[in-house]
C-alpha positions as CSV (number, residue, x, y, z in Angstrom):
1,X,8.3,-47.1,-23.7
2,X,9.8,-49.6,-26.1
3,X,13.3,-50.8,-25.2
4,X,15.1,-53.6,-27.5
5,X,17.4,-56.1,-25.8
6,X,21.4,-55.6,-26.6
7,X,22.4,-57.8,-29.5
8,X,26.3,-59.0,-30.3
9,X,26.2,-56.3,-32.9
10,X,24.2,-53.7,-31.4
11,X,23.6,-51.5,-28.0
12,X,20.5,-51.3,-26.3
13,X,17.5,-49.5,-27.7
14,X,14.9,-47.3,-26.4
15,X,11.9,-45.6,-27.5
16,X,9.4,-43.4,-26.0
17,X,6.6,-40.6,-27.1
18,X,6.6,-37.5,-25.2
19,X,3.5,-35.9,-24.2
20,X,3.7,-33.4,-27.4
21,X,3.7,-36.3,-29.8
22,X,7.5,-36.2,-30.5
23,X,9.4,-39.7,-30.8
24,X,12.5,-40.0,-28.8
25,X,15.1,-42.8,-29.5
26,X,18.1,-42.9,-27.4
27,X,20.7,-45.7,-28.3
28,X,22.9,-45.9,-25.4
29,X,26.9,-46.1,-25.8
30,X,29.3,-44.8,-23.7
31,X,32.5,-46.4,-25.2
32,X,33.3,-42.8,-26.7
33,X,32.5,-39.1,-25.4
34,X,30.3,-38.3,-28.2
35,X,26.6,-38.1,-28.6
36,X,25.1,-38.2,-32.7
37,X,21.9,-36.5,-32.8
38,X,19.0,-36.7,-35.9
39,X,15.8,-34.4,-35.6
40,X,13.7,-36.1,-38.2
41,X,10.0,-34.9,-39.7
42,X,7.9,-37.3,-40.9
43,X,6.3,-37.0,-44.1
44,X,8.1,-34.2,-45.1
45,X,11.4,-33.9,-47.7
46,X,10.2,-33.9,-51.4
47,X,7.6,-36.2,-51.7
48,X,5.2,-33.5,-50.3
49,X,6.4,-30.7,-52.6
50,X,4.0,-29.3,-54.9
51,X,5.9,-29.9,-58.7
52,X,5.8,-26.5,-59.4
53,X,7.5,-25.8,-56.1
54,X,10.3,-29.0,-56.8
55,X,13.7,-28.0,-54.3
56,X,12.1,-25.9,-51.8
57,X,12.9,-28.1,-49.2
58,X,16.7,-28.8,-50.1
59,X,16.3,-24.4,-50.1
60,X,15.0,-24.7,-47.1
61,X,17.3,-27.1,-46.0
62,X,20.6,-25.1,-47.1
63,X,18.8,-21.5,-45.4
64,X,17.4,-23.0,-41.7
65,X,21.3,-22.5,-40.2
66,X,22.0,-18.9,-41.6
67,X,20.1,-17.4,-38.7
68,X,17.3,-17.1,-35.8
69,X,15.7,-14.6,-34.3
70,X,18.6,-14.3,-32.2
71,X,21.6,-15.0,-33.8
72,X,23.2,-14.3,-37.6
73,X,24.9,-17.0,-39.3
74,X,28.4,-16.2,-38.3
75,X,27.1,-16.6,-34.9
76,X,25.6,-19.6,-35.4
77,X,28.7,-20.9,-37.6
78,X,31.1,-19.6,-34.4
79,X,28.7,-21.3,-32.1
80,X,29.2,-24.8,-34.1
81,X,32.9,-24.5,-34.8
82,X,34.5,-22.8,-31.4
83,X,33.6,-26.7,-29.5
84,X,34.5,-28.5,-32.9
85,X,30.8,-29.6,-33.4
86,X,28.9,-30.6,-36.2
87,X,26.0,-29.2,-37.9
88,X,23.7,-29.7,-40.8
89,X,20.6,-30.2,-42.8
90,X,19.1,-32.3,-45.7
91,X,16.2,-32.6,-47.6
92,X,15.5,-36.2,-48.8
93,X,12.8,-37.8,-50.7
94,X,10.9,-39.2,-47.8
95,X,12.1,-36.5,-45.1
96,X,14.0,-33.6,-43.7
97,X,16.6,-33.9,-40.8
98,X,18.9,-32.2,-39.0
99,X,21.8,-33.9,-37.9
100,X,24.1,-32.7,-34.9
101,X,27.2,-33.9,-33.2
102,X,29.4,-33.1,-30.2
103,X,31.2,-34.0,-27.3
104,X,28.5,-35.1,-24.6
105,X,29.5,-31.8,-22.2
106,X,28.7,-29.5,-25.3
107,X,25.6,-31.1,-26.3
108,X,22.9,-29.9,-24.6
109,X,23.9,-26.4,-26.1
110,X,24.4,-28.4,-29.4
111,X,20.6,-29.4,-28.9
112,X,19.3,-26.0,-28.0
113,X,21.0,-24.8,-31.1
114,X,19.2,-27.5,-33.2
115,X,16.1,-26.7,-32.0
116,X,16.2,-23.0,-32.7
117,X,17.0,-23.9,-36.0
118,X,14.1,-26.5,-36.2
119,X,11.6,-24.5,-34.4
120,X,12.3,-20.6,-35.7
121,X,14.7,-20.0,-38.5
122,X,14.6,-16.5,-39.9
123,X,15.4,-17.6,-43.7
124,X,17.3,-13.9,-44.5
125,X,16.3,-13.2,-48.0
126,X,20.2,-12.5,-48.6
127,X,21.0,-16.1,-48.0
128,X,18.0,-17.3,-49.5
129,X,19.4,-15.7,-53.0
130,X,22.9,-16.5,-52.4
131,X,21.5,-20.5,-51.6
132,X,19.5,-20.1,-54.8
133,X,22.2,-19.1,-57.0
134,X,24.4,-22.4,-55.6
135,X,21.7,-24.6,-56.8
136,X,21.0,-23.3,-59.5
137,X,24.9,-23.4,-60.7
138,X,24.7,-27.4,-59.1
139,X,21.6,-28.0,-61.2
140,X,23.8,-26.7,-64.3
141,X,26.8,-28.4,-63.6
142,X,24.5,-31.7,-63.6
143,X,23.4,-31.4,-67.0
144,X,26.8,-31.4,-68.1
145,X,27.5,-35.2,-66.5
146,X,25.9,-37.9,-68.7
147,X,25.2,-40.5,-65.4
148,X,23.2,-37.4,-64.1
149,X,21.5,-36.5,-67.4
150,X,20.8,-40.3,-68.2
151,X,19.1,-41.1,-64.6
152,X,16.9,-37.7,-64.8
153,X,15.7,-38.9,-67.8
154,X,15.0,-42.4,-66.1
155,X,13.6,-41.2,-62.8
156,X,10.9,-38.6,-65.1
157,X,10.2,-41.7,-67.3
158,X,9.2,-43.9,-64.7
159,X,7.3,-41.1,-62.2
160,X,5.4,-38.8,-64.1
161,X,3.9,-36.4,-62.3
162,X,5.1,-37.6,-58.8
163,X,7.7,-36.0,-56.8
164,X,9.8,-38.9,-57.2
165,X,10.3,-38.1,-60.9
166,X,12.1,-34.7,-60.3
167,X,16.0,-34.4,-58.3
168,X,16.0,-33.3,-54.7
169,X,17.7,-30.4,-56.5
170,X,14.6,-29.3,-58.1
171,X,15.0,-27.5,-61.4
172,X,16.2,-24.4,-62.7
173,X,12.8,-23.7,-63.9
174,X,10.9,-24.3,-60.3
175,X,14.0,-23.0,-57.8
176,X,14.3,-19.9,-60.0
177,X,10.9,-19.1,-58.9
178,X,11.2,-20.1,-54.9
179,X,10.8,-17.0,-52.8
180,X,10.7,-16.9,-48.7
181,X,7.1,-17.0,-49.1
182,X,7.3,-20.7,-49.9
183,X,10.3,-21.8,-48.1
184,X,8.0,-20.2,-44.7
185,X,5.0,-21.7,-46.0
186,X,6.9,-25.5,-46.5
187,X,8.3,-24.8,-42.9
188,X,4.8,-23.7,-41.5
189,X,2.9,-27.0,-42.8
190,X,5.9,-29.7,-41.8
191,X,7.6,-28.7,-39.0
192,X,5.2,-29.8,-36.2
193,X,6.4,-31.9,-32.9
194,X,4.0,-34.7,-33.8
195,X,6.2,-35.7,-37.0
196,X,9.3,-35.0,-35.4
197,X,11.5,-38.2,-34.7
198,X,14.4,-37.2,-32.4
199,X,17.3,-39.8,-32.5
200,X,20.0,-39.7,-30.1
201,X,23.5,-42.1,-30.0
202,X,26.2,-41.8,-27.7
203,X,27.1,-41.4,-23.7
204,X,23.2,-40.2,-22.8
205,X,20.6,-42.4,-21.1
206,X,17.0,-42.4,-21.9
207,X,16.3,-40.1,-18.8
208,X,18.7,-37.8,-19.9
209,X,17.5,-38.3,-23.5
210,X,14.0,-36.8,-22.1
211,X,15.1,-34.3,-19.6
212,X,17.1,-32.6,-22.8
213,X,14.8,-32.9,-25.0
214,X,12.0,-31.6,-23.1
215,X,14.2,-28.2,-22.3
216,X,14.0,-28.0,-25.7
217,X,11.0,-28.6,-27.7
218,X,8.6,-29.7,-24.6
219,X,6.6,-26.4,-25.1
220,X,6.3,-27.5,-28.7
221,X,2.5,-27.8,-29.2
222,X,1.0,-29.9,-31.7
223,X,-1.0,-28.0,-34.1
224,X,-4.8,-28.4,-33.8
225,X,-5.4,-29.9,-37.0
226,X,-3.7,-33.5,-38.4
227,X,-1.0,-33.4,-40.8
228,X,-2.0,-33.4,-44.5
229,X,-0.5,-35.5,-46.6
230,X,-0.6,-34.7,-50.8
231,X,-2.3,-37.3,-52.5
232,X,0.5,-38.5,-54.9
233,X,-0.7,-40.6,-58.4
234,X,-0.5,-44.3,-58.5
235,X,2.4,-45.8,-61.0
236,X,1.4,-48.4,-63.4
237,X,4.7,-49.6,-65.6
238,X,4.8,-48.1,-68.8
239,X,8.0,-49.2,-70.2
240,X,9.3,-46.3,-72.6
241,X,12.9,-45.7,-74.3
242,X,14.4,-42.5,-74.7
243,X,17.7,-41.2,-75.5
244,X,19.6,-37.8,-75.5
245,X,22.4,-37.6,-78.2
246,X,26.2,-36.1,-77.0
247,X,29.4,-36.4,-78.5
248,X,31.0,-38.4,-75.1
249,X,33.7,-40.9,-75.1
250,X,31.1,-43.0,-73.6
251,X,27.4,-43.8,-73.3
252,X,25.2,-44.3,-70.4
253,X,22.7,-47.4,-70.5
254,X,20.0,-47.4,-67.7
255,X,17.8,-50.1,-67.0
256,X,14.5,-48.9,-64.6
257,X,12.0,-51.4,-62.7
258,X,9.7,-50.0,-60.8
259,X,9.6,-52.0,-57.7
260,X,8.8,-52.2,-54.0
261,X,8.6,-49.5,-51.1
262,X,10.1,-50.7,-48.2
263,X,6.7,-51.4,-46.3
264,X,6.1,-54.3,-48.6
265,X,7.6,-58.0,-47.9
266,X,9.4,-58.2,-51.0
267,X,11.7,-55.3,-50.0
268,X,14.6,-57.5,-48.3
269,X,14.9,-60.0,-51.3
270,X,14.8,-57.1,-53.7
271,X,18.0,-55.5,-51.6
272,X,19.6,-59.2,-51.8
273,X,19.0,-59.2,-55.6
274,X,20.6,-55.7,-56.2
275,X,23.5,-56.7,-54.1
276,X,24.1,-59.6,-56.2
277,X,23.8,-57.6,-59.7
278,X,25.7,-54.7,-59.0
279,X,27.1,-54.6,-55.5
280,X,31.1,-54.0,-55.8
281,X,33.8,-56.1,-57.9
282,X,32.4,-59.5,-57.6
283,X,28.9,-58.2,-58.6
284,X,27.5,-60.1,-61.5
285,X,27.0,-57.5,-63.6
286,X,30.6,-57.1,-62.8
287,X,32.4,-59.9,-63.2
288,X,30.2,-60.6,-66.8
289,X,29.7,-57.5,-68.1
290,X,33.3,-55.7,-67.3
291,X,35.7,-58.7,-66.5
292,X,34.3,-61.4,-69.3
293,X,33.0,-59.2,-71.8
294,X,34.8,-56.0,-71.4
295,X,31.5,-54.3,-72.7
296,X,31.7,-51.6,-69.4
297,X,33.9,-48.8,-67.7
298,X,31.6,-49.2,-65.7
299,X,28.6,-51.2,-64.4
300,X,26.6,-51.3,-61.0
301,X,22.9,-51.2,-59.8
302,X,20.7,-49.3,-56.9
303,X,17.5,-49.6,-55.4
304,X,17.1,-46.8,-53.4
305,X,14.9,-47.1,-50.4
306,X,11.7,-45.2,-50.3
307,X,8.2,-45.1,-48.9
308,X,6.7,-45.0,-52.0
309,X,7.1,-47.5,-54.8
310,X,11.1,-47.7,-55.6
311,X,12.9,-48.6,-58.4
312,X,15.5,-51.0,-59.1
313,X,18.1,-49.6,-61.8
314,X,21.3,-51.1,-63.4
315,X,23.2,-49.5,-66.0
316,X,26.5,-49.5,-68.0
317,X,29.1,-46.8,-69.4
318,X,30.4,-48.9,-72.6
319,X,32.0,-47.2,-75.5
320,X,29.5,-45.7,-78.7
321,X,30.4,-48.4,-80.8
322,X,29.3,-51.2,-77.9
323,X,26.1,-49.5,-77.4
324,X,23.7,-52.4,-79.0
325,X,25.5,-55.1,-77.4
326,X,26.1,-53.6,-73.9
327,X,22.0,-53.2,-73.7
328,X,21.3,-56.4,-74.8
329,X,23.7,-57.9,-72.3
330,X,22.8,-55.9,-69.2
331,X,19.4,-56.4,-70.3
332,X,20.0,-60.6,-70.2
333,X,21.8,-60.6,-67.1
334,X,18.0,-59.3,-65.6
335,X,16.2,-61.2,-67.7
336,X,18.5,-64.7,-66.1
337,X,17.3,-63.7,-62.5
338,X,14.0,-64.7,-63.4
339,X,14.7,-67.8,-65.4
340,X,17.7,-69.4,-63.8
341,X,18.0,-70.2,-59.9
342,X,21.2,-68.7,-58.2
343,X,23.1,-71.1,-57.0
344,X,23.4,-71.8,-53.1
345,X,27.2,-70.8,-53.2
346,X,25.9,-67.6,-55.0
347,X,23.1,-67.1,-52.6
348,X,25.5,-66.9,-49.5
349,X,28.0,-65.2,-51.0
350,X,24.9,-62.0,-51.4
351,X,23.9,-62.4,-48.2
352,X,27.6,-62.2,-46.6
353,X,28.0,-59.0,-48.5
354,X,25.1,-57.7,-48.0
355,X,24.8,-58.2,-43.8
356,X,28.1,-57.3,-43.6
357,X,28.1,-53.9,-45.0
358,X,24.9,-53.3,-42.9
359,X,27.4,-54.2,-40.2
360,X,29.9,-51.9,-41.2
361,X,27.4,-49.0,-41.3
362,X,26.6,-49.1,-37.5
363,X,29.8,-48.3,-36.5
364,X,29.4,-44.5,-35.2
365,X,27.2,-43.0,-33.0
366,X,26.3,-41.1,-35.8
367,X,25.4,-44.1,-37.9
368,X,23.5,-45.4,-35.2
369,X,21.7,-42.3,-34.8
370,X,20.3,-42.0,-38.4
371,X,19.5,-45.9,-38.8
372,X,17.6,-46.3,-36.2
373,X,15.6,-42.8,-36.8
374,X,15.4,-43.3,-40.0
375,X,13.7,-46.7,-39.7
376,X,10.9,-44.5,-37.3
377,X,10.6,-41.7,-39.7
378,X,10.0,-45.0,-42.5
379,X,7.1,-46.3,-40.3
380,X,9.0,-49.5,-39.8
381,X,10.1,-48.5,-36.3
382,X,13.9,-49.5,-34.1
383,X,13.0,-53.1,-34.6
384,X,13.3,-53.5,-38.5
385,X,16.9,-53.5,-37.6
386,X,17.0,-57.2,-36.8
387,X,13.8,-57.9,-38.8
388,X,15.3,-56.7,-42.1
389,X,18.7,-58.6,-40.5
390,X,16.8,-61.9,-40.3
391,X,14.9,-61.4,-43.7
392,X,17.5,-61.5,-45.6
393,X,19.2,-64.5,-43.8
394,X,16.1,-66.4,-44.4
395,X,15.5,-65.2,-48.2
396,X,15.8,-68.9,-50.8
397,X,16.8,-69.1,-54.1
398,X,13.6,-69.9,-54.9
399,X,12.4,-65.9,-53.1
400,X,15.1,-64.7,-55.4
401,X,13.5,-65.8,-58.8
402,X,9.7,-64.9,-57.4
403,X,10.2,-61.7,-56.8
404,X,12.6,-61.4,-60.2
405,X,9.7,-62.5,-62.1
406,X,7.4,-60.2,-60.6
407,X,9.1,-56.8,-60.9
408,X,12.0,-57.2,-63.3
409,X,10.3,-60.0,-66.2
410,X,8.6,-57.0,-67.4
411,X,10.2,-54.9,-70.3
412,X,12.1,-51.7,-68.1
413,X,12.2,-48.2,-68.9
414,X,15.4,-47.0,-70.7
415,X,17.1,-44.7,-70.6
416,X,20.4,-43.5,-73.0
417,X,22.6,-40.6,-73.0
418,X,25.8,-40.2,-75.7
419,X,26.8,-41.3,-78.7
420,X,25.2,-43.9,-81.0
421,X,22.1,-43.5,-79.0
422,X,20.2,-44.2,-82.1
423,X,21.2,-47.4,-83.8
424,X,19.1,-49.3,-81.2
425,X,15.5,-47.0,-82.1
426,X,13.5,-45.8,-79.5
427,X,12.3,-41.8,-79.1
428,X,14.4,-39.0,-79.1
């Protein structure tokens, strides 16, 4: 057992593996009748769907609560709502979870719900056409939103062939073609107690945490043979422009770098360097690109975090007749991480912002809950909490400009969507 000491931010931590291979997390705090629940799997979400099969697990995901062997969906919905619980389920890149909340009376039916769910969802084929149909109209409604359009374009530029390239979504091509036969298959494969990371936040000790959890999913056996893992293709940059033309009021500039996972060391600076381009009002990107220049309606940056290879991207909205001077700007303001030091007022300023929205994001129990499991499901495990906390405290100026220089000095992918789209060249 693993147990991390209480910190001024932070309750205490513990960890444990039960005997059928499940990980158990139970963050203890009993200021507030509630206990968060997340049932993650490991190595499952999209990065493990076949391409041809892109969105069965967000299917999947939408499906597992609209029955059991034992109970319909308006039971299960009645179940949920008649104690003012919560209930759901995702599909991410890197993993599935379901999440669960209650008071801490109710939740030991909460968890016995859960694991039904987890453990033998009957996937009607009614719901599974009705869930279809949803996506499906999402996936259309997407196409009709430039941001979307431009960063599909990006995210398929930059992983080609890798699950990482398509939307959680899927596409109206592959989820046209899902059938129960996959969905059962995907849930056969992933769903195994060895990958499952159970994280629990809220009035509950780690005894009671076990003694739960093992009424649950303790006769859970682990499958005879290891979890396989699709072999994904490795990503070498291979900067490419492409545009999409539509008559919009505005156009969509994205900048793409492919960049670090969150298992490598550069992963903290790289979150301190988005932060300072495109994190809020005072951003850089910002403050030059919107307040100085007035090239944007808007301006910002992500790096999503991921096991595999991420990407750092910053884009702009700037009118049609902008277009040639808003990529050349947004393109500079990179291009100066790598060539000019930030200053050691700039520096601080990042890393205020930066730990104190992490701050602001452990606030519930079930914030708590998904942190902390989603760290285990990551393979960094409960500690990278003050790890990462520390990292970036510790990150230089100097850091800053390395690790520019060695993802972002490169020429990125782009990626444009609206009018004027061709003055700058590029493919079509």
């Amino acid at each position: 057992m693993q147990t991390l000491k209480p910190s001024p931010t932070r309750q205490p931590i513990q960890r444990t593996t039960l005997d059928n291979g499940i990980t158990l997390i139970v963050i203890e705090n009993p200021t507030a009748d509630i206990i968060a629940g997340r049932l993650f799997l490991k190595n499952a979400g999209t990065r493990v769907e076949p391409l041809s099969q892109a969105g069965v697990s967000h299917l999947l995901s939408t499906v597992i609560a609209k029955g059991t062997e034992s109970l319909n969906a308006a039971e299960i919905a009645e179940k949920v709502e008649s104690i003012g619980a919560g209930l759901n389920a995702e599909s991410a890149n890197d993993y599935f979870t379901i999440g669960l909340k209650s008071v801490s009376e109710d939740f030991p039916k909460m968890l016995q719900l859960a694991g039904e769910l987890m453990r033998a969802p009957s996937l009607p084929e009614s719901e599974i056409e009705l869930e279809q149909a949803l996506t499906l109209q999402t996936i259309a409604a997407q196409q009709e939103q430039p941001f979307n359009v431009a960063f599909n374009q990006l995210r398929a530029q930059m992983y080609p062939q890798h699950p990482y390239g398509v939307s959680v979504l899927g596409t109206s091509e592959t989820v046209s073609q899902l059938t129960r036969t996959e969905l059962e298959a995907y849930h056969r494969t992933y769903f195994r107690p060895d990958q499952l990371v159970i994280s629990l936040a809220g009035r509950i000790t780690l005894e009671q945490g076990i003694q739960e959890v093992e009424k649950v999913f303790g006769d859970w056996k682990q499958p005879p043979t290891p979890q396989s893992i699709p072999s994904l293709p490795s990503l070498t940059p291979q900067p490419s422009q492409q545009s999409i033309p539509q008559n919009t009021q505005q156009t969509i500039i994205m900048l793409g770098y492919l960049t670090a996972s969150i298992q490598d060391a550069d992963y903290p600076t790289l979150k301190l360097i988005n932060t300072y381009l495109g994190n809020g009002l005072s951003s850089r990107l910002f403050v030059e690109l919107r307040e100085k220049q007035g090239l944007a309606y808007d301006v910002s940056a992500f790096y999503p975090t991921r096991l595999e290879p991420s990407q750092l991207v910053t884009y702009i909205g700037t009118a049609p007749d902008n277009v040639a001077i808003a990529l050349q700007e947004l393109r500079q303001e990179v291009k100066r991480l790598c060539e000019v030091e930030l200053t050691a007022e700039e520096l601080q300023a990042s890393k205020n912002k930066l730990l104190g929205q992490y701050a602001l994001g452990k606030q519930s129990n079930g914030q708590l809950a998904q942190l902390f499991g989603w760290y285990e499901t990551l393979n960094r495990g409960v500690e990278f909490d003050d790890l990462f906390q520390e990292s970036i405290a510790n990150v230089t100026s100097e850091q800053i400009q390395a690790v520019a220089r060695k993802y972002l000095a490169i020429d990125p992918y782009i990626s444009l969507v609206g009018s004027n789209t061709g003055d700058i060249g590029g493919n079509s």
